[in-house]
C-alpha positions as CSV (number, residue, x, y, z in Angstrom):
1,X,-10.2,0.8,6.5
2,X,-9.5,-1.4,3.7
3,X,-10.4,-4.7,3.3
4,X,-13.2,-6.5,5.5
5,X,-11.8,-9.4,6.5
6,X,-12.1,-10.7,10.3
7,X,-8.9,-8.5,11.5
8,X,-10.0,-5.7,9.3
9,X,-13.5,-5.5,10.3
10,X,-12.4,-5.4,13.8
11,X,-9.8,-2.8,13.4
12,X,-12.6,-0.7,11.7
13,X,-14.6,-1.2,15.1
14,X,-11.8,-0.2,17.3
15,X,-11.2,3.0,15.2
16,X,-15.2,3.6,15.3
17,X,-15.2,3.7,19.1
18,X,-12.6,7.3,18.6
19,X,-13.2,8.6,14.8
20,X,-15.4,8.5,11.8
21,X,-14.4,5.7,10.2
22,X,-15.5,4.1,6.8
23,X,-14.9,0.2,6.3
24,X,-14.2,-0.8,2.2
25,X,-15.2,-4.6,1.1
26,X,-14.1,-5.6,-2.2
27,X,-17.7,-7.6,-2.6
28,X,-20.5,-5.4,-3.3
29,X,-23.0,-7.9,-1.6
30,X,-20.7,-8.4,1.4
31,X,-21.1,-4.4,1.8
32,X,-24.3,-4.1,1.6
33,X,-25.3,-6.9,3.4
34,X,-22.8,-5.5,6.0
35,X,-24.7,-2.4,5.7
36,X,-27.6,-3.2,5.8
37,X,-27.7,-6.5,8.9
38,X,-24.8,-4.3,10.7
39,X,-23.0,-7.9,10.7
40,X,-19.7,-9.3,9.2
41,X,-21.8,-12.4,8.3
42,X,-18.5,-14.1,5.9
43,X,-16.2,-13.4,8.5
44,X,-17.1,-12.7,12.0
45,X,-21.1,-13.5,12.3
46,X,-21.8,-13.8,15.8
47,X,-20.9,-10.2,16.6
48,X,-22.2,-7.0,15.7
49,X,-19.9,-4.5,14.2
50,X,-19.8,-0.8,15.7
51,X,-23.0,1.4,15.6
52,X,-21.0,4.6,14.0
53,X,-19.0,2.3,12.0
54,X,-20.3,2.9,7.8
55,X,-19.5,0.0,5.3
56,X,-18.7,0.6,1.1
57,X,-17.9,-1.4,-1.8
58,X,-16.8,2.0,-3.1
59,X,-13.3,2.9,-3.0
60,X,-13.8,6.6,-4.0
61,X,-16.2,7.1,-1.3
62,X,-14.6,5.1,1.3
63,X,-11.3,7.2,0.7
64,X,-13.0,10.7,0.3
65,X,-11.8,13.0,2.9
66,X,-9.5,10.2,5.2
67,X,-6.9,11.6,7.2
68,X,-5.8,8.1,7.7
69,X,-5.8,4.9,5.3
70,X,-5.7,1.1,6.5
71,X,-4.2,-1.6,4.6
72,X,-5.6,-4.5,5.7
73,X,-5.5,-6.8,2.9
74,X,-3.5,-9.4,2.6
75,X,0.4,-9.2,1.3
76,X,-0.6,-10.8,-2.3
77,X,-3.2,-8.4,-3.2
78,X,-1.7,-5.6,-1.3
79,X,-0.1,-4.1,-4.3
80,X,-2.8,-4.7,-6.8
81,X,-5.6,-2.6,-3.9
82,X,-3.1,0.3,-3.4
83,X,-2.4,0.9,-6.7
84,X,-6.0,1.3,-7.2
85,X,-6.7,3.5,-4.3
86,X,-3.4,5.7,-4.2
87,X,-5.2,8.1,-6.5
88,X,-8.2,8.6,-4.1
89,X,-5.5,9.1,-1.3
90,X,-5.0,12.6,0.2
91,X,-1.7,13.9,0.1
92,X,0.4,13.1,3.2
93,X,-2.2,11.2,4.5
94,X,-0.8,8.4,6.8
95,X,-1.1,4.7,5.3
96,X,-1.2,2.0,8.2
97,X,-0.4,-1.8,7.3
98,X,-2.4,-4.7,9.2
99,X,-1.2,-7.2,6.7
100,X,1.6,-9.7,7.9
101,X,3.6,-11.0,5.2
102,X,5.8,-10.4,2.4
103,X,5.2,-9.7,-1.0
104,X,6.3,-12.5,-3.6
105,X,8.8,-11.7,-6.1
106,X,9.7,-8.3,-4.7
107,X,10.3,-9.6,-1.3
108,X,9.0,-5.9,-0.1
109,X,7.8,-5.8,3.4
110,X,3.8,-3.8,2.8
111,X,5.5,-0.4,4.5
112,X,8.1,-0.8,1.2
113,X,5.6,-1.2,-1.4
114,X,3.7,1.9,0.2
115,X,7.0,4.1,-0.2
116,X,7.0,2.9,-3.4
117,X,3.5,3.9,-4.6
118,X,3.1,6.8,-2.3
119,X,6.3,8.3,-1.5
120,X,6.2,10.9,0.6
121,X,3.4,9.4,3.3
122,X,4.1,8.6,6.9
123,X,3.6,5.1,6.7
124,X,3.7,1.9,9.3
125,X,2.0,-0.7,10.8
126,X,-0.4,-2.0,13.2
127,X,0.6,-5.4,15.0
128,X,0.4,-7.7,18.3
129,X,-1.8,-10.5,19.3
130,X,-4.6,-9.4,18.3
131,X,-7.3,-12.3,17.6
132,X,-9.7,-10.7,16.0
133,X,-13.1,-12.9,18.0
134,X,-11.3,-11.5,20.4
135,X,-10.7,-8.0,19.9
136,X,-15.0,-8.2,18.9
137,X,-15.9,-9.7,22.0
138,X,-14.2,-7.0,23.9
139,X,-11.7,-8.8,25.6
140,X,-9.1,-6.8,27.1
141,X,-5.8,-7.3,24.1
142,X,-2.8,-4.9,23.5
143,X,-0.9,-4.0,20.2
144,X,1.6,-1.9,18.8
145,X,1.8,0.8,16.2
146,X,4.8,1.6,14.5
147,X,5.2,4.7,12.2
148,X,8.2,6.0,10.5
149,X,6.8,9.2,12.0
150,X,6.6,9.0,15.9
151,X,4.5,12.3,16.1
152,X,2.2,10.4,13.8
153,X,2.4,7.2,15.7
154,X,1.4,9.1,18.7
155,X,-1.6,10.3,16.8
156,X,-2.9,6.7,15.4
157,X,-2.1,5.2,19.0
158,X,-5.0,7.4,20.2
159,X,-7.6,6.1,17.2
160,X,-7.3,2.9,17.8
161,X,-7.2,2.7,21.8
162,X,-10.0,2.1,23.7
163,X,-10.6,0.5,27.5
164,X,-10.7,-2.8,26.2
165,X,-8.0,-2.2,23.7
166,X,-4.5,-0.5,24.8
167,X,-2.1,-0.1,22.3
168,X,1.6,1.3,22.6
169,X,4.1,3.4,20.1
170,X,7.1,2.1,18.4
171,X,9.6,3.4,16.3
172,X,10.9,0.1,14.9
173,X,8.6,-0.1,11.5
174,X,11.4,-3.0,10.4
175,X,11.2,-5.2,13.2
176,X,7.6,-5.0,13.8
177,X,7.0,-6.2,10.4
178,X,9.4,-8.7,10.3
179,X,7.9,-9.7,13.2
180,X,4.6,-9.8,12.2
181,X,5.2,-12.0,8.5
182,X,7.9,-14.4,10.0
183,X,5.8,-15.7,13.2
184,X,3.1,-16.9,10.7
185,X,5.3,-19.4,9.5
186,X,6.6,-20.1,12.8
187,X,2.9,-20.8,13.7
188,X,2.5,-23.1,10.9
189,X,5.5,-25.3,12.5
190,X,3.9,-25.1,15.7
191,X,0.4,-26.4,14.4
192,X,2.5,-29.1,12.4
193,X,3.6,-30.2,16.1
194,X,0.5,-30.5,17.3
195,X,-0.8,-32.3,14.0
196,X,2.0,-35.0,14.9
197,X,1.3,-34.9,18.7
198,X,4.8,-34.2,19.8
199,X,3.7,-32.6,22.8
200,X,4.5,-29.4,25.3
201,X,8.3,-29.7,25.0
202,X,8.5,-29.8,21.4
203,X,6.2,-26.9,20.8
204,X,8.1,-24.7,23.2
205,X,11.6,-25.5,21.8
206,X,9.8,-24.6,18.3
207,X,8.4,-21.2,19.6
208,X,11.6,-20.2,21.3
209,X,13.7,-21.0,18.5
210,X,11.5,-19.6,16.4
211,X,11.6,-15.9,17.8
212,X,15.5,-16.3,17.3
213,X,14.8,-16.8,13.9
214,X,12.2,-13.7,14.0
215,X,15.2,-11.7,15.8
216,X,18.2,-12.9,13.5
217,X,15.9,-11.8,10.4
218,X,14.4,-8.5,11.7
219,X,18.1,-7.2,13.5
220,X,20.2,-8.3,10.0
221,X,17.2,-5.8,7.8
222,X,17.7,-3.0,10.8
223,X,15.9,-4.0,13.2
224,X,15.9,-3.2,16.8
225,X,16.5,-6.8,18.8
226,X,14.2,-5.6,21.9
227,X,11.1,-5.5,19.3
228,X,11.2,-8.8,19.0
229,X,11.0,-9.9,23.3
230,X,7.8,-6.9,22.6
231,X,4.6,-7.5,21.6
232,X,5.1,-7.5,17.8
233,X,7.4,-10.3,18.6
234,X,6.9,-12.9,21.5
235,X,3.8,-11.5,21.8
236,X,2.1,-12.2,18.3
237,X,4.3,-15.3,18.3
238,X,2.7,-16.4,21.5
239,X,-1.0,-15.9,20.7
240,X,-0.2,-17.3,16.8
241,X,1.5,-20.7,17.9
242,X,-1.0,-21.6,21.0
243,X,-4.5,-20.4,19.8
244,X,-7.1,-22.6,18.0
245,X,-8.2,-19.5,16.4
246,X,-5.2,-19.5,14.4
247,X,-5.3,-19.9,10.6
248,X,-1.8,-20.2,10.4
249,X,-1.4,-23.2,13.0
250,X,-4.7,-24.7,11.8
251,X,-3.0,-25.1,8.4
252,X,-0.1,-26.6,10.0
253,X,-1.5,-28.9,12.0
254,X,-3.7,-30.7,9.0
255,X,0.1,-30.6,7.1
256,X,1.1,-32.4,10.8
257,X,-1.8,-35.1,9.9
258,X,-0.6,-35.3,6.9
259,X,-2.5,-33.7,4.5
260,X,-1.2,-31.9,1.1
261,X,-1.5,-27.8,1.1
262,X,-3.5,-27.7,-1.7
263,X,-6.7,-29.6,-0.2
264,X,-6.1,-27.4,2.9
265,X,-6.6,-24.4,1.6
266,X,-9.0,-25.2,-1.1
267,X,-11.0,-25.5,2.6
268,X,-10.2,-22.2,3.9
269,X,-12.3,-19.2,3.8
270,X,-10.0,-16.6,4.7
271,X,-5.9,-16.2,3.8
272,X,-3.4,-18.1,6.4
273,X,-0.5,-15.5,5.4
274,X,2.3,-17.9,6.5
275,X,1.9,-20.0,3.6
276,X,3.3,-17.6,1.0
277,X,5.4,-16.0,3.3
278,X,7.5,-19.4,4.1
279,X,9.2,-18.9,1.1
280,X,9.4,-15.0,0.7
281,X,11.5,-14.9,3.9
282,X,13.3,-18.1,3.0
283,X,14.7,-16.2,-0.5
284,X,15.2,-13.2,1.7
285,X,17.1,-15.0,4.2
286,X,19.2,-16.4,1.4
287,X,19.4,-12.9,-0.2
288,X,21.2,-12.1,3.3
289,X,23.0,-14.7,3.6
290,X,21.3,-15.9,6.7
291,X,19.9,-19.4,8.5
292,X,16.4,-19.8,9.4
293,X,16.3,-23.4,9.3
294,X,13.0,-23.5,10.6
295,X,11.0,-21.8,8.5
296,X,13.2,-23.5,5.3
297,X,11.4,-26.7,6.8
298,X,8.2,-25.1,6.9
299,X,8.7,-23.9,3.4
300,X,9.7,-27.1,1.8
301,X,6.7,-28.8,3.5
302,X,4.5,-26.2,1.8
303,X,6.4,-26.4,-1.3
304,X,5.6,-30.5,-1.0
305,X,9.4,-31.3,-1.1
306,X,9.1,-33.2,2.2
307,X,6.5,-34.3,4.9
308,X,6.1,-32.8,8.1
309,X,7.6,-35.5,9.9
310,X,10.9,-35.6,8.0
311,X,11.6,-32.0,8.9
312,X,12.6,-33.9,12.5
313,X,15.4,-35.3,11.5
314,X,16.5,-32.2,9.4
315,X,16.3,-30.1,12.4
316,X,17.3,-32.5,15.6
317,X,20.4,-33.3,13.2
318,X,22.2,-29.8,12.9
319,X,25.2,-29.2,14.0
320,X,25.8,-28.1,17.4
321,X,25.6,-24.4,18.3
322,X,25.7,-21.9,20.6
323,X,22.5,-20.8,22.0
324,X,22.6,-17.1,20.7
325,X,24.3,-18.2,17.3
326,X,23.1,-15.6,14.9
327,X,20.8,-13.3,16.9
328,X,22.3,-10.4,16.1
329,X,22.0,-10.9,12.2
330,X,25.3,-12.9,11.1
C-alpha cells in the first residue's frame, strides 16, 4: 500500500485482515511513529491500525516481493511516486488505484498513467463510499473493484473483503474512475449549498444533476451508463455530498461562506481532490466537446473568477432542456 493517508491507511487495514500487507509513508517519522505507537496519529488518531499490518518509509522494502501494488496517493503526485517505485515493481504485478482525480496537464485518469509507466500490468481501481473513520470503526460499507483483468478483479475482491467490508467486481475501469474524480467536484457544489443555506431541495437538484454530469462524462470516454446508478457512482456521490466527513464538501461549504480557496486550503491537513480536478474534467469536457455546466461553476469559483453565489444565476438561467439531454455522451 502506498501512501498513508486516512483512506490509504485504512485500505492497508482491510487488506491486513486477508494478506500480508506492508503500508509505505513518504515521512520517515510518520512511519516510525506508525510503527512503533501502531497508530495513524496525522491522520486517523483515534483508532488503531491492524495488528499484522507492518509500516515503512522504504519504498524498496515495502515493494519487495508484492503480488499486488496500491496507489493511494493523490492524482498530483501520482506520477512523480510511480515513477519512483515502478522499478521495485514485480513484473505483472497488479497496480490498484484509490486516488480519485485526474492528473493536470495530461488529463490521464491514474489507470492511464499506470499503462503508461508500466505497460503490461493488470491495472484498476478501488472505489465506493468508503469514509475512511468509517471503514476504521468497522462499520459495515461496500465498494467496488474494477480491473481491466476480471480474473484479476476476482482475485483483489477477495483481499480486500472482510464481514464488515463487502466489496463487488466490475469490469467498467473507465466509468468507475470517472466516477470516482468527477463526484469530488460535485461534492464541492454540494458543500457550497450548504455554505449558502439553500436547503434540502437545492442540494438534491445538485446531486442529481450532478450524477448526469458524472454519466454524460464517463459514457462519452467509454463508459458503461449503469456504473454510474452503482456504487462508484450514486453511491460515492451520495456519501461525498451529504457527509461532514467530507473534505471535498467541507471545502465547498467555506467557498459557500465566502471564503477564497487559497485560505481554505492553506487550513487543510490532507488533499480535497476536487479542487484540481474541477478543472481537469472541465478541459476534458471541452476536449470532448461536452457540457458539464456544473462543475464549469465549480471550477471558476475555484479558479476565483466568480463567487459561489453568482454560479445561481448561471445555472437557474440555462436554457431549457430535456431531462436526459446528454446522458448518453453527446
Amino acid at each position: 500500500m502506498i501512501g498513508a493517508g486516512s483512506w490509504g491507511t485504512a485500505a492497508a487495514c482491510l487488506a491486513s485482515d486477508n494478506e500480508p500487507t506492508v503500508l509505505w509513508a513518504r515521512s520517515p517519522e510518520l512511519a516510525e511513529e506508525m510503527a512503533r505507537t501502531h497508530v495513524n496519529k496525522r491522520y486517523l488518531p483515534e483508532y488503531a491500525l491492524h495488528d499484522r499490518l507492518a509500516v515503512t518509509s522504504s519504498l524498496a522494502d515495502a515493494l519487495d516481493g508484492a503480488d499486488v501494488v496500491v496507489m493511494a496517493v493523490p492524482s498530483h503526485g501520482f506520477r512523480s511516486v510511480l515513477e519512483e517505485a515502478a522499478p521495485l515493481i514485480m513484473a505483472g504485478a497488479p497496480v490498484v488505484s484509490l486516488s480519485k482525480g485526474v492528473e493536470q496537464g495530461s488529463l490521464k485518469r491514474m489507470t492511464e498513467v499506470v499503462g503508461e509507466l508500466l505497460p503490461g500490468h493488470p491495472t484498476g481501481v478501488l472505489t465506493g463510499p468508503n469514509l475512511a473513520k468509517e471503514i476504521m470503526a468497522g462499520r459495515p460499507a461496500a465498494s467496488v473493484v474494477a480491473m481491466t483483468d476480471e480474473g484479476v478483479g476476482a482475485s483483489l475482491q477477495r483481499v480486500f473483503n472482510t464481514p464488515a467490508f463487502r466489496v463487488y467486481t466490475n469490469p467498467d475501469v473507465v466509468g468507475c474512475e470517472v466516477a470516482g474524480a468527477l463526484k469530488n467536484v460535485m461534492a464541492l457544489a454540494a458543500g457550497m449549498s450548504d455554505g449558502m443555506g439553500l436547503g434540502d431541495n437545492t442540494k438534491a437538484a445538485l446531486m442529481t444533476r450532478g450524477l448526469a454530469e458524472l454519466t454524460r462524462l464517463g459514457v462519452a470516454l467509454g463508459g458503461n451508463p449503469l456504473t454510474f446508478i452503482g456504487l462508484a457512482g450514486m453511491g460515492d456521490l451520495v456519501a461525498t455530498c451529504m457527509s461532514k466527513q467530507s473534505r471535498n464538501r467541507y471545502v465547498g461549504e467555506q467557498l459557500g461562506c465566502g471564503r477564497h480557496i487559497d485560505d481554505v486550503i492553506a487550513e487543510m491537513r490532507m488533499v480535497a481532490e476536487g479542487v484540481k480536478t474541477s478543472r481537469a474534467v472541465v478541459a476534458l469536457a471541452e476536449r470532448l466537446g461536452l457540457e458539464l455546466p456544473i462543475a464549469s461553476q465549480v471550477a471558476a469559483v475555484v479558479n476565483g473568477e466568480r463567487t459561489a453565489a453568482e454560479t445561481i444565476p448561471a445555472l437557474m438561467g440555462r436554457q431549457m432542456r430535456a431531462e436526459l439531454y446528454g446522458i448518453d455522451g453527446s
